[in-house]
LUMLUMMAR-172478 format. One line per 5 residues: number of its first residue (from 1); for each residue x, y, z negated of C-alpha. Coordinates in Angstrom, 2 decimals, padded with zeros to 5 digits. Layout:
NUM) X Y Z ~ ...
// end
This chain:
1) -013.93 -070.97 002.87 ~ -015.58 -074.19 004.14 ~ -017.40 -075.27 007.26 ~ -020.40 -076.54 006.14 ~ -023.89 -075.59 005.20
6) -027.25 -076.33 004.23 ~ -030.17 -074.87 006.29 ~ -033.50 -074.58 005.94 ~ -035.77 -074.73 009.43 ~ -039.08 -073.54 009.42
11) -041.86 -072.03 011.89 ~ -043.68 -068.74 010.41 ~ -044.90 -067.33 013.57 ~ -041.42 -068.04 015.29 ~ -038.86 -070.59 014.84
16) -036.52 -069.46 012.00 ~ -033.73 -071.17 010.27 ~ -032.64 -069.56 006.71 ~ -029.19 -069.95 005.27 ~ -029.49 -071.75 001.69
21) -026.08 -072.34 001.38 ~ -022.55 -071.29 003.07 ~ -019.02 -071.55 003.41 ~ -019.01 -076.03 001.30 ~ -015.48 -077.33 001.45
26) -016.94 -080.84 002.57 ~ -019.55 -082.70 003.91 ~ -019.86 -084.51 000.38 ~ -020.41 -081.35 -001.53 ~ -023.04 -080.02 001.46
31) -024.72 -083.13 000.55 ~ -024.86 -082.40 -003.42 ~ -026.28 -079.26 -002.51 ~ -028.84 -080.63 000.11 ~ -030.17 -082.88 -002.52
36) -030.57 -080.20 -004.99 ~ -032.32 -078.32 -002.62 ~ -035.12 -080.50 -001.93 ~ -036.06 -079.97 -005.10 ~ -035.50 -076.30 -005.69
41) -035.74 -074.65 -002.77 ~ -038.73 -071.82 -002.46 ~ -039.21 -070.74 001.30 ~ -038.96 -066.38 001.51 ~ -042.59 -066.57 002.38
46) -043.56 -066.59 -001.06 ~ -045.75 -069.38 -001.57 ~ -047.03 -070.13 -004.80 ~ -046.46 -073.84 -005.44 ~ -049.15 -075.80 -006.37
51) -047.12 -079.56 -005.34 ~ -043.89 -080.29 -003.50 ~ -043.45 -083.79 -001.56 ~ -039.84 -084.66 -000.10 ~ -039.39 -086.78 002.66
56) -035.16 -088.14 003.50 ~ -035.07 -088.63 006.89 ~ -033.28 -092.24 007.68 ~ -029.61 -090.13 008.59 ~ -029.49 -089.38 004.74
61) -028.24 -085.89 005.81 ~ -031.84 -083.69 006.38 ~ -035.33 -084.00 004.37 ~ -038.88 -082.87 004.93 ~ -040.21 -081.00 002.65
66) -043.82 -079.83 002.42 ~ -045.09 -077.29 -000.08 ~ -048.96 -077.31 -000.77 ~ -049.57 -072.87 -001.55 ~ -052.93 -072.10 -003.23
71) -054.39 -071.54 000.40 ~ -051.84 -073.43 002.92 ~ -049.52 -076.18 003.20 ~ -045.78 -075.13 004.39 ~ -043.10 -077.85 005.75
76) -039.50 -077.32 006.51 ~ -036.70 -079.26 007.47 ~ -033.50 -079.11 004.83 ~ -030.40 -080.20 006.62 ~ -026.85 -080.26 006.53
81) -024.26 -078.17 009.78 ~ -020.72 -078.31 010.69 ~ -019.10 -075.35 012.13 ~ -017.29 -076.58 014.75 ~ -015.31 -074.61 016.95
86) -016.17 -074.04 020.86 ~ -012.79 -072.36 022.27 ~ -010.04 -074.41 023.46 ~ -007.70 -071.71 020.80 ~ -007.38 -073.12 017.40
91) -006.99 -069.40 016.41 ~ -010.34 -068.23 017.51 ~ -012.47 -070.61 014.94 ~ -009.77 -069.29 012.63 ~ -010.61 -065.60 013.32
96) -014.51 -066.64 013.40 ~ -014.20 -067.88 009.94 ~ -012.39 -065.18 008.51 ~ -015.27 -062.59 010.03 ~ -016.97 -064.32 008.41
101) -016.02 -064.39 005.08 ~ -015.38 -060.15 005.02 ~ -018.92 -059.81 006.46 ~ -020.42 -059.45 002.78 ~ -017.75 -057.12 002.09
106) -018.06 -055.21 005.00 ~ -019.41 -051.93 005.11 ~ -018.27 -049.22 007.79 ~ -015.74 -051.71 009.46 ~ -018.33 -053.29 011.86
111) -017.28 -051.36 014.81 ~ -013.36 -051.94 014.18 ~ -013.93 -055.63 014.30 ~ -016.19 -055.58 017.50 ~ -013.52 -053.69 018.89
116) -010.88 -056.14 017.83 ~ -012.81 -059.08 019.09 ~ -013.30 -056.97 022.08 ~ -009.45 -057.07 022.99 ~ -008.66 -060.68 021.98
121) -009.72 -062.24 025.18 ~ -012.53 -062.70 027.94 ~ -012.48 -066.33 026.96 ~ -014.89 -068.25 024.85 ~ -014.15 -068.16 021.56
126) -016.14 -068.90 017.99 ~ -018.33 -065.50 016.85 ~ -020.52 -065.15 013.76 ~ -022.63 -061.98 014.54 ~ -022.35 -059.02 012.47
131) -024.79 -059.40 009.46 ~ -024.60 -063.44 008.84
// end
């Protein structure tokens, strides 16, 4: 499972940033799938597209885009993220990343894997939160 991802930022009444893609090998196939996401991408809010215009932004690694709805116009940011890790032990991004990937599989063990994250260590270490 990769690092990278492609993210969609947006304000609907609060700041939100959706998850379009997760879990890209590299930073050259997180870029493939930014650029086919300026195209594609349809923001959970349902609007009905009437006209799309994309906007790169001069780092070649985010776009604007702005959706024109029957009654509004909607604009998000499409961009491109690293995971990086924040703990000083290698293993912790290690065990972050592999929470990660059983999340979607995950049923009843949220509580067992709290607990084990519990006992690692007091220190910082790389978390995705249940349900991500």
């Amino acid at each position: 499972m990769g690092n990278w991802v492609v993210v969609a930022q947006y304000e609907n009444d609060t700041y939100r940033t959706e998850f379009i893609r997760r879990g890209l090998e590299t930073k050259e196939h997180a870029l493939e799938e930014l650029h086919a996401a300026a195209h594609t991408y349809v923001p959970s809010k349902h609007v009905v597209e009437q006209w799309r215009q994309v906007y790169r932004f001069a780092d070649q690694e985010s776009y604007l885009v702005v959706i024109k709805g029957r009654l509004t116009k909607w604009e998000c940011t499409l961009r491109i993220a690293e995971l990086i890790p924040d703990s000083t032990d290698p293993a912790a991004s290690e065990r972050a990343r592999m929470e990660d990937a059983s999340v979607e599989d995950r049923t009843t063990e949220d509580s067992a894997v709290e607990d084990r994250t519990a006992e690692v260590s007091d220190e910082p270490q790389d978390r995705i939160p249940p349900g991500y």
